[in-house]
N, C-alpha and C positions, 0 to 999 in steps of 0.2 A: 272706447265707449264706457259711458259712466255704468257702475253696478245696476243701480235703479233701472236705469234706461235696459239692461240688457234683459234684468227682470223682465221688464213691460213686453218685450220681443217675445221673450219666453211665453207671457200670457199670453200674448196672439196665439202667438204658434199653439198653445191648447184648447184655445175657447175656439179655434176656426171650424174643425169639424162639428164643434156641438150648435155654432152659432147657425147652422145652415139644417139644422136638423127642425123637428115640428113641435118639441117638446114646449109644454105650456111652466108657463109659474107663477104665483101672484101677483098682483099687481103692485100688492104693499113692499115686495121684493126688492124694488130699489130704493125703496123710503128706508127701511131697514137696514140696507146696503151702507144710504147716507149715513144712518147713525149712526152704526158700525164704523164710518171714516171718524164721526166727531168723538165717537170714545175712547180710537186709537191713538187721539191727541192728548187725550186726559189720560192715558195711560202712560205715554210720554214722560207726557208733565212730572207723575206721578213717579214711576220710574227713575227718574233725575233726579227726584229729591228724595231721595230711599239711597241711591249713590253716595251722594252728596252728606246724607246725615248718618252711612255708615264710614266715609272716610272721615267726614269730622270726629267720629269717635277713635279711628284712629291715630287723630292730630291730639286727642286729647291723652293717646296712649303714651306718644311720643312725647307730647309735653311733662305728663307726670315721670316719665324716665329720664329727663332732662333736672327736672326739678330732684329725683332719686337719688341722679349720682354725677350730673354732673354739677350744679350750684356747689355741694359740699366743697368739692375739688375744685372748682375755681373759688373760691372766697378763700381752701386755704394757701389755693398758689400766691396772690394777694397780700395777703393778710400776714400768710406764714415766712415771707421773705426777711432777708435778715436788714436792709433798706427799710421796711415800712416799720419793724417792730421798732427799730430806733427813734423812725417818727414819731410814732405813737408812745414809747415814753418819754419820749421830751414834752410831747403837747401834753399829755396827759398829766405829767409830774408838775410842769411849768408854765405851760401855755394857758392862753385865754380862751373863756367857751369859746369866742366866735372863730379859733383858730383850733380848737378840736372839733368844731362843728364842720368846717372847711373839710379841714382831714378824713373826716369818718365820709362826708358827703362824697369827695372824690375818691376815697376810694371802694365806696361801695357805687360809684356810675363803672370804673374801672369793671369790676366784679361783673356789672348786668351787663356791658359790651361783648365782655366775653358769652356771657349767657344768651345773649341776644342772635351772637352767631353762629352758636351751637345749632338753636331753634333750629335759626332757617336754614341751616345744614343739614340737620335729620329729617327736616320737612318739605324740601326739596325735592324729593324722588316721590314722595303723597301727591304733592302740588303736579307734574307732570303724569301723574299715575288717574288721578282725576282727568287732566283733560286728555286724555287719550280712550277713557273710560267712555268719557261724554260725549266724545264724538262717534265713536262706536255706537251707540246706542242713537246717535239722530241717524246714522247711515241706517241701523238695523230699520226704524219705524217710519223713515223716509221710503223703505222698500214697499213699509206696510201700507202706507198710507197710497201710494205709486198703482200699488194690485187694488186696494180697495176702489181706486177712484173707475180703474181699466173694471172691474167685476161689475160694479154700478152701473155704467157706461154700457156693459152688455148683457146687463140681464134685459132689457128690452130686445135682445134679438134670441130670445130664448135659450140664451146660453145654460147648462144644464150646472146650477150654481155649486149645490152640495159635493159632486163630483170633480171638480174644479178648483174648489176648497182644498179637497184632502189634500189635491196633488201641489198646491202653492202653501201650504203648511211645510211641506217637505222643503220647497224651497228657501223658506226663513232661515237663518242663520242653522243649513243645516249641517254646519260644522259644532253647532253647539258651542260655542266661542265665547259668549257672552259669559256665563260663569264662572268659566277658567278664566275672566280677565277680573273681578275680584279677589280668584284665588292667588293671582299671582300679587295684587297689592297685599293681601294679609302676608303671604310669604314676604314681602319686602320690608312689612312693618316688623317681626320678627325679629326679621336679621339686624334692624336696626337697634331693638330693643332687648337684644342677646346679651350686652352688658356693656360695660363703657366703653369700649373702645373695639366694639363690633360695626359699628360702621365703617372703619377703617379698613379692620380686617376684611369686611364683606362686601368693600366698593366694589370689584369687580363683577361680582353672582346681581349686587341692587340695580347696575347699568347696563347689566346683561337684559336684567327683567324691565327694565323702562324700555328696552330698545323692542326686544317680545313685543310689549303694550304698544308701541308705535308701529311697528310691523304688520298688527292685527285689523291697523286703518285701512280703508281702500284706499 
């Protein structure tokens, strides 16, 4: 049985004694109810892109550490060989612009292929770390939105709402999960941005914690 679905179960199971009781409630009660469903959308929404534009500044951490220390080091693995420096003063001494133009052009795409691959090396484990993030978070307000529709649905039988609440509050993520699944991308961006050649060092503990992040799915 799907989470949601088991939720909903659970709401029976505690709205039935109150459903059969005499208690009254307003009539604005499920109008309310409803809104309550459409804000938990915008909360959603909102939520997702609060994710979203704290791992982008992640990716911007990862990029400035790339640009730190790895650029310098690849342009002088490149550059510093004892093959290119030859090149370069031959063109340079003897050669024609459009044939130091070549040279400096090819070997500075050389340079960015390298740097290109780094990128999407160190931003690999973000990129999966978001979606495992984001789905977390539809499951969590799929639950929301699941109870909210079942609470609507039975405040016209007088279900006793306020009391009913408290107890489906408790059931939301009541592992508290949800913020230990950013803490665990900040720990991942760390390790990555520990120093040049910390990602290597810390593949193990960063595929540990992507595998955590996927575990945390239903």
């Amino acid at each position: 049985m799907r989470v949601h679905a088991a939720v909903l179960v659970l709401v029976l199971a505690l709205l039935e004694p109150l459903a059969c009781g005499c208690a009254s409630i307003p009539r604005e009660a499920p109008i309310l109810s409803g809104e309550l469903g459409t804000r938990i959308q915008e909360t959603r929404s909102a939520h997702k892109s609060a994710v979203r534009l704290y791992l982008d500044a992640k990716r911007t951490e990862v990029n400035e550490f790339v640009d730190r220390e790895w650029v310098p080091q690849f342009t002088t693995e490149v550059f510093g060989s004892e093959a290119v420096a030859s090149q370069l003063e031959r063109v340079l001494g003897s050669g024609s612009a459009s044939e130091r133009g070549e040279l400096i052009v090819g070997l500075g795409q050389r340079v960015q292929t390298k740097i290109n691959a780094k990128r999407r090396e160190l931003l690999a484990p973000l990129d999966e770390a978001e979606l495992a993030i984001l789905r977390r978070l539809d499951e969590h307000y799929d639950q929301m939105l699941s109870i909210n529709l079942t609470l609507t649905a039975l405040l016209d039988a007088n279900a006793k709402a306020s009391q009913t609440q408290d107890r489906l509050l408790k059931i939301l993520d009541a592992k508290g999960e949800l913020p230990s699944l950013l803490e665990k991308a900040e720990e991942m961006v760390s390790l990555i941005v520990e120093k040049r050649d910390a990602f290597a060092a810390n593949k193990q503990r960063i595929e540990e914690l992507i595998r955590e992040l996927k575990r945390s799915l239903p």
